[in-house]
C-alpha positions as CSV (number, residue, x, y, z in Angstrom):
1,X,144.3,150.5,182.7
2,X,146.7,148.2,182.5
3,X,149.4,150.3,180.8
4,X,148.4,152.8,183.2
5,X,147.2,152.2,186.7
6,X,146.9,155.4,187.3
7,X,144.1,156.4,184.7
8,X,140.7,156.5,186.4
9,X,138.1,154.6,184.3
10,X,134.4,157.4,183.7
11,X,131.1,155.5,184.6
12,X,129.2,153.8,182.0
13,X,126.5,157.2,182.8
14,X,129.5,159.3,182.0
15,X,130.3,157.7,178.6
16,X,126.1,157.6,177.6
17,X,125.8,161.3,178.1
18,X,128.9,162.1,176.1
19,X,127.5,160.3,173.4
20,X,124.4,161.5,173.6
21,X,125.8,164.7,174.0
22,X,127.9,164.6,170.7
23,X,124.9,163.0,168.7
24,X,122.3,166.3,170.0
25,X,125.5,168.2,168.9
26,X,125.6,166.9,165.5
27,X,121.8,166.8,164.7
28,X,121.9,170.3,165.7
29,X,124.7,171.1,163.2
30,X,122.7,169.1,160.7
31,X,119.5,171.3,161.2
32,X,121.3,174.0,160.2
33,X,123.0,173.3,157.8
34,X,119.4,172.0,155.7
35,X,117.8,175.5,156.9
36,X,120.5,177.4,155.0
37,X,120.4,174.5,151.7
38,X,118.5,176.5,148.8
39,X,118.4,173.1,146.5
40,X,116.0,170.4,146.4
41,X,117.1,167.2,148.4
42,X,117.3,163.6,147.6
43,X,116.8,161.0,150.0
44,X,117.9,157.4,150.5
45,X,116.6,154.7,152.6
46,X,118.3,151.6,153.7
47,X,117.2,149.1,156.0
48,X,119.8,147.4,158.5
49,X,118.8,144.5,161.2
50,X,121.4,143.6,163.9
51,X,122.5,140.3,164.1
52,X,122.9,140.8,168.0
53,X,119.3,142.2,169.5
54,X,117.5,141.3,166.4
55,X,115.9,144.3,165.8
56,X,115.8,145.9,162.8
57,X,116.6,149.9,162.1
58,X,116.1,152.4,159.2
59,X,119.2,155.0,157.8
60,X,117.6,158.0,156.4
61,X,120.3,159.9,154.2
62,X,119.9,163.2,152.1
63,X,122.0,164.2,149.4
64,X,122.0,167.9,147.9
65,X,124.3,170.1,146.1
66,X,125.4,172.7,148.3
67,X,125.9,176.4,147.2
68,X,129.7,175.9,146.1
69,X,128.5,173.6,143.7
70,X,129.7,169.9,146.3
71,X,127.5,166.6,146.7
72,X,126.9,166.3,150.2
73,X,125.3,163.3,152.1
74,X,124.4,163.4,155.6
75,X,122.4,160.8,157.7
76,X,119.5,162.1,159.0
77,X,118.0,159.3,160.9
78,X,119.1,156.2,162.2
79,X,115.8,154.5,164.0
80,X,114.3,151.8,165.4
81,X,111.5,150.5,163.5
82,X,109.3,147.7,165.4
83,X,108.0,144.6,163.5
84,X,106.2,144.2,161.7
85,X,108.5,145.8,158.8
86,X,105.1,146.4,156.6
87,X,104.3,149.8,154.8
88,X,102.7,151.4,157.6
89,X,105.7,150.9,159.7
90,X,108.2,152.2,157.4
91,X,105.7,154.9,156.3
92,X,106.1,156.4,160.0
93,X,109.6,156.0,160.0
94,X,110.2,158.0,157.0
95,X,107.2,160.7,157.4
96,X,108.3,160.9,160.9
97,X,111.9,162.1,159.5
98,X,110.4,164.3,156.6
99,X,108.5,166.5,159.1
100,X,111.0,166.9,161.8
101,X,113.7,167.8,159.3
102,X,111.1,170.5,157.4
103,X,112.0,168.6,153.9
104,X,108.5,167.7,152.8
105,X,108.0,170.5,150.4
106,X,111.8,169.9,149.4
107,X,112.2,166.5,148.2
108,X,113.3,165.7,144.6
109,X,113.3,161.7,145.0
110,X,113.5,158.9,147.4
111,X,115.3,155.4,146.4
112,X,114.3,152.6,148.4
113,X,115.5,148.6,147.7
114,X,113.3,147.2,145.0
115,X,110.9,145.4,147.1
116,X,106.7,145.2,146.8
117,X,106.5,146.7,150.7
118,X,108.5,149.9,149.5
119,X,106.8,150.2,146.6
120,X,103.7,150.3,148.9
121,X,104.9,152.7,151.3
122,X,106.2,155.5,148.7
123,X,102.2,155.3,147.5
124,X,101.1,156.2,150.6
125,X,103.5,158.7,151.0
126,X,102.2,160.0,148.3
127,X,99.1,159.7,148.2
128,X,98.4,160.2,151.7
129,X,101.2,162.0,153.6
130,X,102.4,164.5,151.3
131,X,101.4,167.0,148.5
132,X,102.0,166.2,145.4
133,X,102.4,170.0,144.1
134,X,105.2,170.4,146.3
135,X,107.1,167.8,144.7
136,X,109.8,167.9,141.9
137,X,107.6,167.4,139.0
138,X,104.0,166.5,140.9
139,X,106.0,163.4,142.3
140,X,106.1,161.8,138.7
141,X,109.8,160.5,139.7
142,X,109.8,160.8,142.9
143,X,109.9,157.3,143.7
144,X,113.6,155.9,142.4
145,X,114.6,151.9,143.1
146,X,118.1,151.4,144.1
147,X,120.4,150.2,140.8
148,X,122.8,148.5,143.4
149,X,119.7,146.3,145.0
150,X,118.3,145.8,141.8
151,X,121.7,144.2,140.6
152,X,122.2,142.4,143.6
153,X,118.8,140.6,143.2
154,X,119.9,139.7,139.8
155,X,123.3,138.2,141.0
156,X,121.2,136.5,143.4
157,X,119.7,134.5,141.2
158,X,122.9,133.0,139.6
159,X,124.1,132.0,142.5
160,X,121.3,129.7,143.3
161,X,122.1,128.3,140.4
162,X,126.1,127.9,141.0
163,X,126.0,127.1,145.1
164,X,127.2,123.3,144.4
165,X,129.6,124.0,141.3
166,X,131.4,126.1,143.9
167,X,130.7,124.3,147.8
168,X,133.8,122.5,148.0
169,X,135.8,125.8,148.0
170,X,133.4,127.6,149.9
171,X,133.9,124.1,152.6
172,X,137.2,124.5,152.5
173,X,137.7,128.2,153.3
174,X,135.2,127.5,156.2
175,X,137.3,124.6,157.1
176,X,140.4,126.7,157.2
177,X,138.9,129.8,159.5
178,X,137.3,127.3,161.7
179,X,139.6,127.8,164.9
180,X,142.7,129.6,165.5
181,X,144.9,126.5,164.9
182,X,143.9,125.5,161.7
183,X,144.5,129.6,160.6
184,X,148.0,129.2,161.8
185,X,148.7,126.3,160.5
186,X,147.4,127.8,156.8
187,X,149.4,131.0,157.3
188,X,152.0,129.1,158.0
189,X,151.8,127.0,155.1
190,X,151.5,130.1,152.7
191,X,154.3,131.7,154.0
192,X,156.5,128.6,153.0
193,X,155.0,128.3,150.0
194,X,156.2,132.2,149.4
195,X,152.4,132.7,148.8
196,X,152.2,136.4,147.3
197,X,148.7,137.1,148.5
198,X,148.5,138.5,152.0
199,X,144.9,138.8,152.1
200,X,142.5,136.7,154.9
201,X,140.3,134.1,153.9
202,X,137.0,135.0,154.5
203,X,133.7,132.9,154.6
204,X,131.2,134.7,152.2
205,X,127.7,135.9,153.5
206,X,124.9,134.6,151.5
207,X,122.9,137.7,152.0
208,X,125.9,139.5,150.2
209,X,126.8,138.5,146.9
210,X,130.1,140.4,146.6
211,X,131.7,138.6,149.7
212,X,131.1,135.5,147.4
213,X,133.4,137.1,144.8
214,X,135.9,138.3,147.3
215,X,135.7,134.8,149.0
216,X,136.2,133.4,145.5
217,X,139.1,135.6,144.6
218,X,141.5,134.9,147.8
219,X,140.7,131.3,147.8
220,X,141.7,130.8,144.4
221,X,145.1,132.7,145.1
222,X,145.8,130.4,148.0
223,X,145.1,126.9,145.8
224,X,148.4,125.3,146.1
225,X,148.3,126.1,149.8
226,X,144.8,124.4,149.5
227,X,146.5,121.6,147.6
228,X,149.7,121.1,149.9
229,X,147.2,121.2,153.5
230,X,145.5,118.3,151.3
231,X,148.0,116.1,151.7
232,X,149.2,116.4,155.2
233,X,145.4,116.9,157.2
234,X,143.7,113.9,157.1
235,X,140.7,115.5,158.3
236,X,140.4,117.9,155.4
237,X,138.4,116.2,153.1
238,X,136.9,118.9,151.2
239,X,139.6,119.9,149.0
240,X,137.9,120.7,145.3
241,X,138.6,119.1,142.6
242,X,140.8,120.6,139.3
243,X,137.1,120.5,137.9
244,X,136.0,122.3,140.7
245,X,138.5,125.0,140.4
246,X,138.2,125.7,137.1
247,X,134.6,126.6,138.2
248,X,135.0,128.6,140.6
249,X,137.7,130.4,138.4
250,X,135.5,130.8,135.5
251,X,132.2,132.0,138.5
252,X,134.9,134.8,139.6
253,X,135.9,136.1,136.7
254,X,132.3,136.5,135.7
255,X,131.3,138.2,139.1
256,X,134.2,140.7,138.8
257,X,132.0,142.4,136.2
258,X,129.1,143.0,139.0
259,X,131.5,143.6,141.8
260,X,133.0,146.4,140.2
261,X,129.6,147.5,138.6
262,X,128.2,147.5,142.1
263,X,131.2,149.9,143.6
264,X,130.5,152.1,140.8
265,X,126.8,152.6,141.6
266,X,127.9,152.9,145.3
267,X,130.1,155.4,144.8
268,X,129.5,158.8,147.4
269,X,131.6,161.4,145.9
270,X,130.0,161.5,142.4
271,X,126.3,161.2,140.7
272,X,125.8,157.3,139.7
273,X,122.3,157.8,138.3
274,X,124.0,159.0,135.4
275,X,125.6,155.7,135.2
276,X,122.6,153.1,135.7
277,X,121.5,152.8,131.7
278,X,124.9,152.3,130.1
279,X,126.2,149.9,133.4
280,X,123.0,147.7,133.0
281,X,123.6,147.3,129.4
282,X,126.6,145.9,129.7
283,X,125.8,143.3,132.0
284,X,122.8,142.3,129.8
285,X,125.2,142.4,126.7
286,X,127.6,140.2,128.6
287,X,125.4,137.4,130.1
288,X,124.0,136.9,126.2
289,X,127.3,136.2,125.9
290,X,128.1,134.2,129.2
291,X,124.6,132.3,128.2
292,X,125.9,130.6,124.8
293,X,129.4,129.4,127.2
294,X,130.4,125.7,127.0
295,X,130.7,125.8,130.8
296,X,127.4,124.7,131.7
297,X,127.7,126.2,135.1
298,X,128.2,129.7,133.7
299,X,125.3,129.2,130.9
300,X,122.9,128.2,133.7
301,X,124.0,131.2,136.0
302,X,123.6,133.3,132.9
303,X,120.3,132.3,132.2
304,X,118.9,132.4,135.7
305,X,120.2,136.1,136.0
């Protein structure tokens, strides 16, 4: 409005019933477009809680090969689903889907995280929601866990292990993002330096294991920026030792292997079960080696993985 007075700003009515408009729209066009799919359908469930209204929601997504032969994914729910987040809850979530969308005699598999409450839920699907002889093979596979959970649970565990080898970086890059002054006065201080790296510096979520390695892998491209702030702000006091950076180094060169593992698995345009046995192997062949390092922060986050 500001660049133009003229423009008349629509109601906050008018802008709810487009949406709502375009989202009847597009469930429509999804509707039809599983009515004409000949091929059994795979189905994915993720679940998602906002950080703003605390509540937490459930994606639905089916994947199918369409008659040309193309992986397609479309979302076929995104609901509410109250607490408590227990199998009967997510039970009703996904049956509730199943039915609406007529898939229940077309399901090949559903992956779910690899958690004992989905576990629960897919037997009673099973057992009480659906019928087994209209599954792909009597249900035998029918329930799939998610590689890319399952391999983010194991990365878990090594970074309990690592959190202190590798605070004083994390402290610092929260230091540095802490108010808009201190990230001027860092970009400012790369860009004498003729630092090469343009990327932020971004404070890793511990719920996510790869923003650790992404947190891990800017930092360590800004350490002499790290190094010169050092010695003019008296007030950072958490710059990490050369000790300290050599572990976080060593830490980031041994989550690359997941990271890139995990964008594999995630991938959208491709199949990745294909992919699970041989990726999994690798990173079992590489933390029998990572276990026997003289690093004794990467053989203890070996181990614990």
């Amino acid at each position: 409005m500001s660049l133009q007075p003229m423009f008349k700003m629509v109601s906050r009515n008018t802008i709810k019933n487009d949406i709502i408009k375009n989202f009847d729209n597009l469930k429509s066009k999804t509707s039809n477009l599983l009515e004409r799919v000949t091929s059994i359908i795979a189905i994915t469930t993720d679940m998602w809680t906002s950080n703003s209204i605390k509540k937490g929601f459930m994606a639905i997504t089916g994947h199918f090969i369409d008659d040309s032969w193309r992986l397609q994914s479309h979302i076929l729910r995104f609901v509410h689903v109250p607490t408590p987040h227990d199998k009967d809850a997510l039970c009703g979530a996904s049956v509730n889907c199943l039915f609406d969308c007529n898939l229940e005699r077309r399901l090949s598999t559903i992956t779910v995280d690899n958690s004992s409450t989905n576990s629960a839920m897919m037997k009673t699907l099973l057992d009480e929601k659906l019928n087994k002889r209209d599954l792909f093979l009597s249900g035998r596979l029918f329930q799939l866990r998610c590689a890319a959970h399952i391999l983010n649970l194991i990365v878990q565990e090594g970074l309990k292990v690592i959190g202190d080898g590798i605070g004083k970086v994390r402290d610092s890059v929260l230091y540095w993002i802490g108010s808009a002054g201190r990230i001027e006065r860092f970009e400012e201080a790369a860009r004498l330096l003729h630092c090469s790296c343009k990327k932020k510096l971004e404070y890793d979520c511990p719920t996510r294991w790869n923003s650790t390695y992404l947190m891990l892998r800017t930092a360590l491209e800004y350490k002499e920026v790290f190094k010169k702030l050092s010695l003019t702000d008296t007030n950072y006091k958490s710059y990490p030792t050369e000790e300290q950076w050599s572990d976080a180094e060593d830490v980031c060169g041994k989550l690359k292997v997941s990271y890139y593992i995990t964008e594999q698995f995630s991938g959208t345009q491709y199949p990745t079960s294909s992919q699970d046995f041989t990726k999994v192997r690798e990173i079992k062949i590489d933390l029998e080696d990572w276990v026997k390092s003289f690093n004794p922060l990467i053989s203890s986050m070996a181990s614990a993985m």
